[in-house]
C-alpha atoms as an extended CHARMM CRD file, in Angstrom:
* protein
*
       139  EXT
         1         1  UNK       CA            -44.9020000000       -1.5210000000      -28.6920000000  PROA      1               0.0000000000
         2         2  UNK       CA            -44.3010000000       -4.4210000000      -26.1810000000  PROA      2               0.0000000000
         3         3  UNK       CA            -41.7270000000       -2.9270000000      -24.7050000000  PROA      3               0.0000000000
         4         4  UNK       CA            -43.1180000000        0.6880000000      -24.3650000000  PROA      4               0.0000000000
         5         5  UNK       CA            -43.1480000000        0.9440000000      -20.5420000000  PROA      5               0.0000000000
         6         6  UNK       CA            -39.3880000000        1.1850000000      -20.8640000000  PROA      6               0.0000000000
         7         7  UNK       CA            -39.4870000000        4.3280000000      -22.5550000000  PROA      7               0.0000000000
         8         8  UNK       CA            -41.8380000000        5.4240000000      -19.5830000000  PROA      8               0.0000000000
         9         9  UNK       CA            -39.0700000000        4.4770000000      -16.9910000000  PROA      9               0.0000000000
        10        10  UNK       CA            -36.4310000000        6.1780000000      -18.7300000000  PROA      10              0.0000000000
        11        11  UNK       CA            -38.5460000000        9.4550000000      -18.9660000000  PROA      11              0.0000000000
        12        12  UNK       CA            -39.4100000000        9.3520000000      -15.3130000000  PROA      12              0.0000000000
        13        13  UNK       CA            -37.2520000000       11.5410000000      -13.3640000000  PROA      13              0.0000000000
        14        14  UNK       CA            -36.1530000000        9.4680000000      -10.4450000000  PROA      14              0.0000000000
        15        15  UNK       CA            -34.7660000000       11.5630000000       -7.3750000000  PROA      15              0.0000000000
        16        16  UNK       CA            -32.2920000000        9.1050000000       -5.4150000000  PROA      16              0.0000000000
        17        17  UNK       CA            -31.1920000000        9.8560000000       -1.9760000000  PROA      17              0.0000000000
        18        18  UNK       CA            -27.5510000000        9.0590000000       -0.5710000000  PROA      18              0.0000000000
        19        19  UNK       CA            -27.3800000000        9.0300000000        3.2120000000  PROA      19              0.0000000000
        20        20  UNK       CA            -24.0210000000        8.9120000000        3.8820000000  PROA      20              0.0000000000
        21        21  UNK       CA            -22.6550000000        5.9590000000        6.6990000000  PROA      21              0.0000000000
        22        22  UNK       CA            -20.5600000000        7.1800000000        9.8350000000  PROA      22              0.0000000000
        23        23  UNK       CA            -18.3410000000        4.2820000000       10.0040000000  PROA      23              0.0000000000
        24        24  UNK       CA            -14.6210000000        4.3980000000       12.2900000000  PROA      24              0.0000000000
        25        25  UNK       CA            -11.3340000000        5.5370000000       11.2980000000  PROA      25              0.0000000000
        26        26  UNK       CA            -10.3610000000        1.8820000000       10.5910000000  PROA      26              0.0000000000
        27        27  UNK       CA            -13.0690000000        0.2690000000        8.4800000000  PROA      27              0.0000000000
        28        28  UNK       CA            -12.5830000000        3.9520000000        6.3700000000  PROA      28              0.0000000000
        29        29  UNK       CA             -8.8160000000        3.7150000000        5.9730000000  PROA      29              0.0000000000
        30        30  UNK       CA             -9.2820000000       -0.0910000000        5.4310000000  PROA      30              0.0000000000
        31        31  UNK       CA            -11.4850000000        0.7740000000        2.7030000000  PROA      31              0.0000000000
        32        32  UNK       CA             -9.7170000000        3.6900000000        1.1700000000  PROA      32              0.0000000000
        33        33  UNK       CA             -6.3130000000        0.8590000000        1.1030000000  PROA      33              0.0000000000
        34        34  UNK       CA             -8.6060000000       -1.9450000000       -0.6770000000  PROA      34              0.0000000000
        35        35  UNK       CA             -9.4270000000        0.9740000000       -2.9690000000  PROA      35              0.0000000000
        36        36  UNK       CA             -5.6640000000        1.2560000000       -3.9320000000  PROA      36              0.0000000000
        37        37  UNK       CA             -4.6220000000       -2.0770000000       -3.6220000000  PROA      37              0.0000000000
        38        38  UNK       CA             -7.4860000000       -3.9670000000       -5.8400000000  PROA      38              0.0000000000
        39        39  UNK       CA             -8.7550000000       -1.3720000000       -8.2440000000  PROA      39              0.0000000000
        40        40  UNK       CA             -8.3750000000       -2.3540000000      -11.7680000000  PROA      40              0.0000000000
        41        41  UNK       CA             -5.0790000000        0.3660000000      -12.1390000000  PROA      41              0.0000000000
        42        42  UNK       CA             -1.6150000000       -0.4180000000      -14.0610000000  PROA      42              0.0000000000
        43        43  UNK       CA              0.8720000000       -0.9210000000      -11.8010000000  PROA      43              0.0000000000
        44        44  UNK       CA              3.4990000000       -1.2930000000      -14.4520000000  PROA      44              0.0000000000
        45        45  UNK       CA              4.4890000000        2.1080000000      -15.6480000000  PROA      45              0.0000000000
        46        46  UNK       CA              6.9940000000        2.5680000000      -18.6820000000  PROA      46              0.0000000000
        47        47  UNK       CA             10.0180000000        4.1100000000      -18.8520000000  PROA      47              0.0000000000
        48        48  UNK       CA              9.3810000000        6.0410000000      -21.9510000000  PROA      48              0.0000000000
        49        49  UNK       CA              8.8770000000        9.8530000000      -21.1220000000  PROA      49              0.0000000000
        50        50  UNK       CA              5.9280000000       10.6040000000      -23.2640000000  PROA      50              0.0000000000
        51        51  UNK       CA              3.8140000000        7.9740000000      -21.5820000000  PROA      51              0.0000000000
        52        52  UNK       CA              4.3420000000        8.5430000000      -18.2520000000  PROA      52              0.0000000000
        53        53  UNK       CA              2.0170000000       11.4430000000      -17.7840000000  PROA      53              0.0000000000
        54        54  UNK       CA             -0.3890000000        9.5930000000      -19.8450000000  PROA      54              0.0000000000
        55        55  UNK       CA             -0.0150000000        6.4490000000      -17.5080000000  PROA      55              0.0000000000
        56        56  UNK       CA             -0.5320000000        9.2960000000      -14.5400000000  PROA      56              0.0000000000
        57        57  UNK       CA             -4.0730000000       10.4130000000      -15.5360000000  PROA      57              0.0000000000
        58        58  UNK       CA             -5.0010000000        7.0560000000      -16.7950000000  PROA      58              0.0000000000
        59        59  UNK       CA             -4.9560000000        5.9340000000      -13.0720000000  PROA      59              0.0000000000
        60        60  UNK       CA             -6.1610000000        8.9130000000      -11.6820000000  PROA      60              0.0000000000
        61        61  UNK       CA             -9.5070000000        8.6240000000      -14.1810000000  PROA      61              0.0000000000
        62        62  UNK       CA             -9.8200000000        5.0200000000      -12.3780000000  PROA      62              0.0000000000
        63        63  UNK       CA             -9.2720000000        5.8500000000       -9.0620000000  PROA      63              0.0000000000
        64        64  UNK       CA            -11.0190000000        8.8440000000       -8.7650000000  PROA      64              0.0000000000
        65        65  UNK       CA            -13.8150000000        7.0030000000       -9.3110000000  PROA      65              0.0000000000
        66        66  UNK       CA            -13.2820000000        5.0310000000       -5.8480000000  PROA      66              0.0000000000
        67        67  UNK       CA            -12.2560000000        7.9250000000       -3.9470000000  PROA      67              0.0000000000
        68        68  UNK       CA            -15.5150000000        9.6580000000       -5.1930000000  PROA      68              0.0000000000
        69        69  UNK       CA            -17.3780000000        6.1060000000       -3.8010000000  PROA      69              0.0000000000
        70        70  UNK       CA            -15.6620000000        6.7390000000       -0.8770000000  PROA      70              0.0000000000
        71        71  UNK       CA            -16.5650000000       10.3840000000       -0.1810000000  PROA      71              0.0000000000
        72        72  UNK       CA            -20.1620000000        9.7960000000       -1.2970000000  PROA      72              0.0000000000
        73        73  UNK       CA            -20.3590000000        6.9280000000        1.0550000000  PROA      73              0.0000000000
        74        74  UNK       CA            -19.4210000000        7.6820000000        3.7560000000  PROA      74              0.0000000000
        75        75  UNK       CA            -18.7110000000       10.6780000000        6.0980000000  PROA      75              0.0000000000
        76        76  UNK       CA            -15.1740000000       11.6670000000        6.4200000000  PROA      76              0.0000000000
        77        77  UNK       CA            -14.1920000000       14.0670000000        8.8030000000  PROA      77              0.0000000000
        78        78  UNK       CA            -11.8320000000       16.5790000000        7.7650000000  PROA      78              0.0000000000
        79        79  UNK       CA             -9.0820000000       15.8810000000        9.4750000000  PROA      79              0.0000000000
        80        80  UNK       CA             -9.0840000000       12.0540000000        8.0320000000  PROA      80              0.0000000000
        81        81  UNK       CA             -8.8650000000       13.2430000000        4.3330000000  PROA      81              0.0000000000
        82        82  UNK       CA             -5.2810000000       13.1630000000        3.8690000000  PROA      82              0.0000000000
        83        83  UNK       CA             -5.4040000000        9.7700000000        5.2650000000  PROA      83              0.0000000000
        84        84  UNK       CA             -7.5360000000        8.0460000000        2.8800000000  PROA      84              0.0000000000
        85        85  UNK       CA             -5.6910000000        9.2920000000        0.1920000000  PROA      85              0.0000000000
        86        86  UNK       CA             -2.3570000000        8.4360000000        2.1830000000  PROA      86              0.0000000000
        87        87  UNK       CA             -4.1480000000        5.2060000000        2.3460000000  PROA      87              0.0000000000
        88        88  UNK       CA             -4.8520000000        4.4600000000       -0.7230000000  PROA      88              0.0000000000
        89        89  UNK       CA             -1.0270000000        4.7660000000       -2.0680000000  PROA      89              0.0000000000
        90        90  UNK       CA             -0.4380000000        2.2450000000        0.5430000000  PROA      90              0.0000000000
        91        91  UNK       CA             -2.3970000000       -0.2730000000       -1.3570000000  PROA      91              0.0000000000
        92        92  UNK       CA             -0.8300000000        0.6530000000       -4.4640000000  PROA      92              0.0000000000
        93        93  UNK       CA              2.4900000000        0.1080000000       -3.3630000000  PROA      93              0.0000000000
        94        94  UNK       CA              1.6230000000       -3.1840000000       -1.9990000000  PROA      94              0.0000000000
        95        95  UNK       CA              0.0650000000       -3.8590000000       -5.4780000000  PROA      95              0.0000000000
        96        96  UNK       CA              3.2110000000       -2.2710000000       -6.8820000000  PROA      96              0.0000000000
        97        97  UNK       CA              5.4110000000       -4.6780000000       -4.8170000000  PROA      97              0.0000000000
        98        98  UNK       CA              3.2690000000       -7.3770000000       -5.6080000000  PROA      98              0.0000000000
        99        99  UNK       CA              4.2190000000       -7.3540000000       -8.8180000000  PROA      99              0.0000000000
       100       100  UNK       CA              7.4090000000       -8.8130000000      -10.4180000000  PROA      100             0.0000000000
       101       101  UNK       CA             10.0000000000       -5.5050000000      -10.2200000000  PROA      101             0.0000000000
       102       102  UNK       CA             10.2400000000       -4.7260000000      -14.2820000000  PROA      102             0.0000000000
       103       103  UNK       CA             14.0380000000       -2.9190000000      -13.3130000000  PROA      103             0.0000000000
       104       104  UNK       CA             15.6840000000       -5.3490000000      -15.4500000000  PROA      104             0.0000000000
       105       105  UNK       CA             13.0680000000       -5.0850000000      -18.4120000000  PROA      105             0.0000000000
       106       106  UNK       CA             13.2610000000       -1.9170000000      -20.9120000000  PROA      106             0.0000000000
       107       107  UNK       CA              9.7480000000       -2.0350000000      -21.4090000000  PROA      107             0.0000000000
       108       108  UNK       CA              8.7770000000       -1.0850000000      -17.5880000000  PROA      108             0.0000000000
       109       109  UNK       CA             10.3490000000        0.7720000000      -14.7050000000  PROA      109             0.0000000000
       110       110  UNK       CA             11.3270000000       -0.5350000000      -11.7040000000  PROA      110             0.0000000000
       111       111  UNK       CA              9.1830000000       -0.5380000000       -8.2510000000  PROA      111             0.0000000000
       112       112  UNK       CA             10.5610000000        2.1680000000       -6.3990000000  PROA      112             0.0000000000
       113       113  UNK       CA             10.8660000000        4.6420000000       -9.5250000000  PROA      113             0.0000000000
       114       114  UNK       CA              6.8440000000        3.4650000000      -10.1300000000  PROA      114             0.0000000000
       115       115  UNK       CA              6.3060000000        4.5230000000       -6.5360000000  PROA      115             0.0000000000
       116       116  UNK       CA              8.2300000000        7.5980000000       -7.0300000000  PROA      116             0.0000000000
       117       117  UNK       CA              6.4090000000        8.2120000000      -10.1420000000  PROA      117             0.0000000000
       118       118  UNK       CA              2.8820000000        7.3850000000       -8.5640000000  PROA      118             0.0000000000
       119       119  UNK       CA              2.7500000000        9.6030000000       -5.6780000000  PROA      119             0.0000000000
       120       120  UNK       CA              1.3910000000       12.4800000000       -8.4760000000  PROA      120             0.0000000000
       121       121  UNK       CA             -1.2000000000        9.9420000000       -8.9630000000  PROA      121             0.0000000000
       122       122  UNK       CA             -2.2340000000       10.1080000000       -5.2560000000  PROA      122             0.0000000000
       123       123  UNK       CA             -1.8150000000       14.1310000000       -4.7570000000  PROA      123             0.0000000000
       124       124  UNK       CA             -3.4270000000       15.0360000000       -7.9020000000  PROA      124             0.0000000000
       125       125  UNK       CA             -6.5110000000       13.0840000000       -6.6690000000  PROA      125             0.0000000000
       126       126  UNK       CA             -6.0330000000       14.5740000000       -3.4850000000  PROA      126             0.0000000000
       127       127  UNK       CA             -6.0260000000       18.2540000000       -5.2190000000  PROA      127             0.0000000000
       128       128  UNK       CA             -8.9970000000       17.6720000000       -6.8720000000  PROA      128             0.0000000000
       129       129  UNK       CA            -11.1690000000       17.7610000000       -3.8100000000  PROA      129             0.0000000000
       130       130  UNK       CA             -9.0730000000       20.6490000000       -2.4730000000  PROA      130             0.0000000000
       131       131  UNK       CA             -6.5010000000       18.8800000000       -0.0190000000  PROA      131             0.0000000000
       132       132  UNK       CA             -3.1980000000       18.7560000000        0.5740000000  PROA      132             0.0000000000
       133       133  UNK       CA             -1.0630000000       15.5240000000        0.9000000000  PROA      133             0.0000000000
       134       134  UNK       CA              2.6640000000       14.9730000000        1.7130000000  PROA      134             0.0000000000
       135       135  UNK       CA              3.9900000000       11.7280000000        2.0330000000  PROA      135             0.0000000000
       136       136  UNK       CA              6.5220000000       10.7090000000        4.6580000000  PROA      136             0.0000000000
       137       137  UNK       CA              8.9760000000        7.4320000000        4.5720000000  PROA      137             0.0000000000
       138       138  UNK       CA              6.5650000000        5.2640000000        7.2010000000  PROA      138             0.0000000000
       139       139  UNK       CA              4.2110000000        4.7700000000        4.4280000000  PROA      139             0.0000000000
């Protein structure tokens, strides 16, 4: 009984209003880069062929959830989409080369075949909210 007003709270239907911050291209792809770089993902991806799809949607469950922050947070002109996505892979590469390269282990791949690998991470996120990514070699 002591703690009925809880039960109150929960039955209250609470309406909670988002307005969305304009901020500039640079604090947004800064964001969208911390987003990739220090999000809880695995960066270590292994080589065994039945995992690696599962290691796919494992991070894209995680960072959707950042890239859905992002979008609800702030607005993002159209034209910048790609770019946060784009941006995010950069942080995960530099997480990726962070790392200590797993090439020589058999229980992980090495960093450029995890980057190769990844980029269905990035464009699979990027599908989801209807755009269209390609990656070029100045990432």
């Amino acid at each position: 009984m002591f703690f009925s007003w809880l039960k109150k709270m929960d039955d209250r239907q609470t309406a909670r209003t988002t307005v969305k911050m304009e901020i500039s291209e640079e604090v947004l792809l800064k964001e969208s880069y911390r987003a990739g770089r220090f999000s809880p993902t695995n960066s270590e991806c292994p080589p065994a062929p039945d995992i690696i799809p599962v290691w796919i949607e494992n991070n894209v469950q995680i960072l959707e959830k950042y890239s859905d922050r992002l979008f609800e947070k702030y607005i993002i002109p159209p034209d910048l989409e790609p770019q946060v996505f784009l941006s995010m892979y950069k942080g995960f590469s530099d997480l990726v080369h962070s790392c200590p390269d797993g090439k020589n282990s058999p229980f992980c791949l090495g960093s450029e075949e995890v980057l190769s690998i990844s980029k269905s991470i990035f464009t699979t996120l990027a599908k989801k909210r209807g755009i269209l990514i390609e990656f070029t070699q100045e990432l």
